[in-house]
C-alpha positions as CSV (number, residue, x, y, z in Angstrom):
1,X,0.0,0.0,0.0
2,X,1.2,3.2,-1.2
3,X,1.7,6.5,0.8
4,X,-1.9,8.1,1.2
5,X,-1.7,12.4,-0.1
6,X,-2.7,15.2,2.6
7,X,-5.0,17.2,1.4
8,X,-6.5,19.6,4.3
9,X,-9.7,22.0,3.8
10,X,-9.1,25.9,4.2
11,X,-11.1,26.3,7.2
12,X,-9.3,23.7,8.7
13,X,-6.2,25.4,7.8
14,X,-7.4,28.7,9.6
15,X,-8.4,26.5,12.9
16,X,-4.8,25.1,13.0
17,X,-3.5,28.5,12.5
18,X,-5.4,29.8,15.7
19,X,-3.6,27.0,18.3
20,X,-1.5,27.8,20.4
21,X,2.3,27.1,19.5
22,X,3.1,24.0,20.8
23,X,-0.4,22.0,20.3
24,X,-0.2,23.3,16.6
25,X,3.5,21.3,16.3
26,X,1.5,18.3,17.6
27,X,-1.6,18.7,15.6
28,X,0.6,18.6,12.6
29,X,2.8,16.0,13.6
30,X,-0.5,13.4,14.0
31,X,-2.3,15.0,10.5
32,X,1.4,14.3,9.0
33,X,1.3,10.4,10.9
34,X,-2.2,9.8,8.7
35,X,-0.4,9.6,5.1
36,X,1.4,6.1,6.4
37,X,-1.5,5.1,8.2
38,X,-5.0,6.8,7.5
39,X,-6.7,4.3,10.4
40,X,-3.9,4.2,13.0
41,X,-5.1,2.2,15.9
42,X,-6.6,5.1,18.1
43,X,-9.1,6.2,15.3
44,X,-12.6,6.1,15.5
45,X,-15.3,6.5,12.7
46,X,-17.9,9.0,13.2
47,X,-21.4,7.4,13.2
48,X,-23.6,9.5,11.3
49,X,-20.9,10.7,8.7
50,X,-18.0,8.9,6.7
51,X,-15.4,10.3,8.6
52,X,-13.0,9.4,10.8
53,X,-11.5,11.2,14.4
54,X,-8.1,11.1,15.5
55,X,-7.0,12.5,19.5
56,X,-4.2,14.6,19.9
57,X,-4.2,15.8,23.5
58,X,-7.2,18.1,23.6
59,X,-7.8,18.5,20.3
60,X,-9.3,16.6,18.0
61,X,-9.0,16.3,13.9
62,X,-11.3,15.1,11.6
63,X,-11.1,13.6,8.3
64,X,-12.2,11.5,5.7
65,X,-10.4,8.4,3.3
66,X,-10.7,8.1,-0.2
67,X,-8.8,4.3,-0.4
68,X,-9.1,4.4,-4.2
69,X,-7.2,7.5,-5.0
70,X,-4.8,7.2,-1.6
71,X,-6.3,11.0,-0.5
72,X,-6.7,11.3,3.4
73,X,-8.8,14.8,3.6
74,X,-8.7,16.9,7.1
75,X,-12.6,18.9,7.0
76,X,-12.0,19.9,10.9
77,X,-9.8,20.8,14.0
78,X,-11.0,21.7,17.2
79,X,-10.8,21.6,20.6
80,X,-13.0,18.7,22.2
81,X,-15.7,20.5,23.4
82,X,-17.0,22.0,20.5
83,X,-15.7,20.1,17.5
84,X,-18.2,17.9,16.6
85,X,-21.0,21.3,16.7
86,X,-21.8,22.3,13.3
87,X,-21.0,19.1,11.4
């Protein structure tokens, strides 16, 4: 199985931006972990959608697979509390 391609949505993009400092490094660091393994073994799927949710500390990232063209695709990136709202 080949390496899976990042792509990440512009709003998600401006969440990151707004972390602090040292949980952005993180955040990055696990959204970077997803192109070797898009389902590492932490990952849950999201029942009502077809997306999946990744933990890193407090914060959360979601995102979706497309297996056929090797595309893992960040939507979200919030803190616990209030990143499922909206969705």
């Amino acid at each position: 199985m080949g390496r899976y391609r990042l792509e990440i949505k512009k709003s998600a993009v401006k969440e990151i931006e707004r972390l602090p400092r040292k949980d952005m490094k993180a955040v990055l660091g696990r959204i970077e972990s997803l192109s070797d393994n898009p389902r590492p073994r932490d990952c849950k799927k999201l029942s009502a959608q077809e997306k999946y949710r990744v933990r890193c500390g407090n914060y959360r990232i979601l995102y979706s697979i497309e297996d056929d063209i090797l595309i893992v695709f960040v939507v979200k990136v919030g803190h616990r509390k209030d990143v499922y709202r909206g969705n």
